[in-house]
C-alpha positions as protocol buffer text, in pm:
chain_id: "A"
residue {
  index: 1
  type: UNK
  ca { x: -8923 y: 5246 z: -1005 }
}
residue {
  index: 2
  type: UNK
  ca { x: -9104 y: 5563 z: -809 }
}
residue {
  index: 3
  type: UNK
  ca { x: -9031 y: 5821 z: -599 }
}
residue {
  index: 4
  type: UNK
  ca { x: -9241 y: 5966 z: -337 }
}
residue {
  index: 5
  type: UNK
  ca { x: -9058 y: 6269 z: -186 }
}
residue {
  index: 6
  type: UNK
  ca { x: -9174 y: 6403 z: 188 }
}
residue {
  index: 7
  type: UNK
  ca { x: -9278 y: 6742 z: 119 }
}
residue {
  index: 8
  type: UNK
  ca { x: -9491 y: 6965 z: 346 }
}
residue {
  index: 9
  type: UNK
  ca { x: -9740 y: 6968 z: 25 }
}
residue {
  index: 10
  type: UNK
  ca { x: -10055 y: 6715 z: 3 }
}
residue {
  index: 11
  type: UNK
  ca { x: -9966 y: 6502 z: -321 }
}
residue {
  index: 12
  type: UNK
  ca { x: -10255 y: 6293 z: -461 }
}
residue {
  index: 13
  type: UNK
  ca { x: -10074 y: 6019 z: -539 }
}
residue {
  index: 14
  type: UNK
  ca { x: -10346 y: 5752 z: -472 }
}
residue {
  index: 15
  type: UNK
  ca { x: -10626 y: 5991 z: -709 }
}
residue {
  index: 16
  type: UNK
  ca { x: -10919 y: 5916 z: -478 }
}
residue {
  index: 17
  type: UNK
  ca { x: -10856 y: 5573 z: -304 }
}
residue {
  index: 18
  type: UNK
  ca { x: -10800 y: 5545 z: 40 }
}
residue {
  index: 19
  type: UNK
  ca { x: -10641 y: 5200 z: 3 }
}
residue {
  index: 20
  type: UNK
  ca { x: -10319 y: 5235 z: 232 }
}
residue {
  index: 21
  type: UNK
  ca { x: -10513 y: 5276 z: 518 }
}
residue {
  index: 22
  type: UNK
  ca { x: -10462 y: 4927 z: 601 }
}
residue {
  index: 23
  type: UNK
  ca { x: -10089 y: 4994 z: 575 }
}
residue {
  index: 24
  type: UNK
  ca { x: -10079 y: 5318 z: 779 }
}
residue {
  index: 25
  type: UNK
  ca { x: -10301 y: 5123 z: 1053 }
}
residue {
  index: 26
  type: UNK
  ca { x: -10031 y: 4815 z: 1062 }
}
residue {
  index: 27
  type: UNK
  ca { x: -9745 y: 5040 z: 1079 }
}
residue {
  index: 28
  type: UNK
  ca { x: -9893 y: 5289 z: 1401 }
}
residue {
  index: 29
  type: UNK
  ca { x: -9938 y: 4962 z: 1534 }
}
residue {
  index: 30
  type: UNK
  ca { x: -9560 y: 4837 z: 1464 }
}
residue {
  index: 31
  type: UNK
  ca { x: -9472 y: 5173 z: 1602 }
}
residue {
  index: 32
  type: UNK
  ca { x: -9668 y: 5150 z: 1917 }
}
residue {
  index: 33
  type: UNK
  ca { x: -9548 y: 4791 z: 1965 }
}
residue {
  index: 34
  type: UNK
  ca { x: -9165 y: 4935 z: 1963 }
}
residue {
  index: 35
  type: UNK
  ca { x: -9286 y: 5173 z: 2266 }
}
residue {
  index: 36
  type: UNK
  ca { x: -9258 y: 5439 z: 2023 }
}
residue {
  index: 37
  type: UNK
  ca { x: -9493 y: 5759 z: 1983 }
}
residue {
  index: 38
  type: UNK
  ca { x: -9679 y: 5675 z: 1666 }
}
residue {
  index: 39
  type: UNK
  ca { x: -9967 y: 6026 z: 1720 }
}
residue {
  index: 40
  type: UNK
  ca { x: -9777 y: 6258 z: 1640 }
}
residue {
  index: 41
  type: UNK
  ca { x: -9674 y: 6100 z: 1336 }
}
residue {
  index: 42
  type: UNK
  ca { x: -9968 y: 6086 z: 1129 }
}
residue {
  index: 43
  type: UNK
  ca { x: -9792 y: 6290 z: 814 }
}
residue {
  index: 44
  type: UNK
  ca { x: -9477 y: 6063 z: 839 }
}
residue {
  index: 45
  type: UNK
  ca { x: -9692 y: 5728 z: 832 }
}
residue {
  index: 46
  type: UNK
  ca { x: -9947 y: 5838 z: 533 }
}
residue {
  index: 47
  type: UNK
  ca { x: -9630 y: 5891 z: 359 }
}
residue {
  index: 48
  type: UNK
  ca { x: -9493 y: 5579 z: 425 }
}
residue {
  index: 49
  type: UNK
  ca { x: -9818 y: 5390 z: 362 }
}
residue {
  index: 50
  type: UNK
  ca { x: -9799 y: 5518 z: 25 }
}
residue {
  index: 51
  type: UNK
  ca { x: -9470 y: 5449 z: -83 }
}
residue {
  index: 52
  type: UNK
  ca { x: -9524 y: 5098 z: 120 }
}
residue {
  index: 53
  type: UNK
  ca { x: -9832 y: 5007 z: -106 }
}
residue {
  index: 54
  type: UNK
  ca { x: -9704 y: 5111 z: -458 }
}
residue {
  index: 55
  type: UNK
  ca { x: -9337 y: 4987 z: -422 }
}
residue {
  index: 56
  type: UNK
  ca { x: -9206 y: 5346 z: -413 }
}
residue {
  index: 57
  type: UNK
  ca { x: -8925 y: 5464 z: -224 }
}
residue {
  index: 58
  type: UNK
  ca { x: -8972 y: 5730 z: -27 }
}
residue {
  index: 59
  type: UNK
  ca { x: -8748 y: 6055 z: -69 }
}
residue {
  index: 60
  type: UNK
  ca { x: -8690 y: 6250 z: 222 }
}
residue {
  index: 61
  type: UNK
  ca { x: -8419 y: 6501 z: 391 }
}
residue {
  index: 62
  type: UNK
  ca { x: -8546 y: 6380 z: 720 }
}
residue {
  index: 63
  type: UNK
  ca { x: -8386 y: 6011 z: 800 }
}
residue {
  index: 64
  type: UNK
  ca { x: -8450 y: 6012 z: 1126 }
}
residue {
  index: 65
  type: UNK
  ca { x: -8829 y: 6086 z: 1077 }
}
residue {
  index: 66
  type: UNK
  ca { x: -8893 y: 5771 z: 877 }
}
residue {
  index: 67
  type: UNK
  ca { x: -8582 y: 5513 z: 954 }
}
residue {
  index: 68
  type: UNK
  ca { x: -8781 y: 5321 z: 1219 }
}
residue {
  index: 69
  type: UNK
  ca { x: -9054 y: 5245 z: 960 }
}
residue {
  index: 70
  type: UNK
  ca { x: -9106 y: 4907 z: 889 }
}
residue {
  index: 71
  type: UNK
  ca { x: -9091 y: 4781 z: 522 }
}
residue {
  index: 72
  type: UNK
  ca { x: -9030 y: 5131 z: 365 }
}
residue {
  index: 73
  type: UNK
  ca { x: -8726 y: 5204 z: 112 }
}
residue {
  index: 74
  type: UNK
  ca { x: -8643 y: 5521 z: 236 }
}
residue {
  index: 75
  type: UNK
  ca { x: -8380 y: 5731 z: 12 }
}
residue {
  index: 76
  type: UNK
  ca { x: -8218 y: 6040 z: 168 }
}
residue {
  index: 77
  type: UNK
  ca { x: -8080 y: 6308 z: -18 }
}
């Protein structure tokens, strides 16, 4: 199992491939559905997408940034 922990740092974790943009596109569009800002959360989602596409959970001291994410294992410390 992986961890991908929020930071304010840009961490490759994909090495070049742009793959979870098909995530992050499916999940602004979950959070629009809700009636929920989705444009000011780019960061949040990219994150998300990643840990989404590789099975990851995502590590984070901010639960209320990520908790209305669809399909994401979210771990708070």
């Amino acid at each position: 199992m992986g961890f991908l922990i929020d930071t304010c740092i840009w961490i490759d974790v994909e090495q070049g491939h742009l793959a979870p943009g098909e995530i992050f596109g499916g999940l602004a569009a979950a959070i629009k559905g809700t009636g929920r800002k989705h444009r000011y959360r780019v960061q949040d989602l990219w994150l998300a997408s990643q840990a989404i596409q590789h099975g990851y959970q995502l590590l984070t001291r901010n639960r209320r940034d990520f908790v209305d994410i669809p399909g994401l294992d979210l771990a708070v410390m």
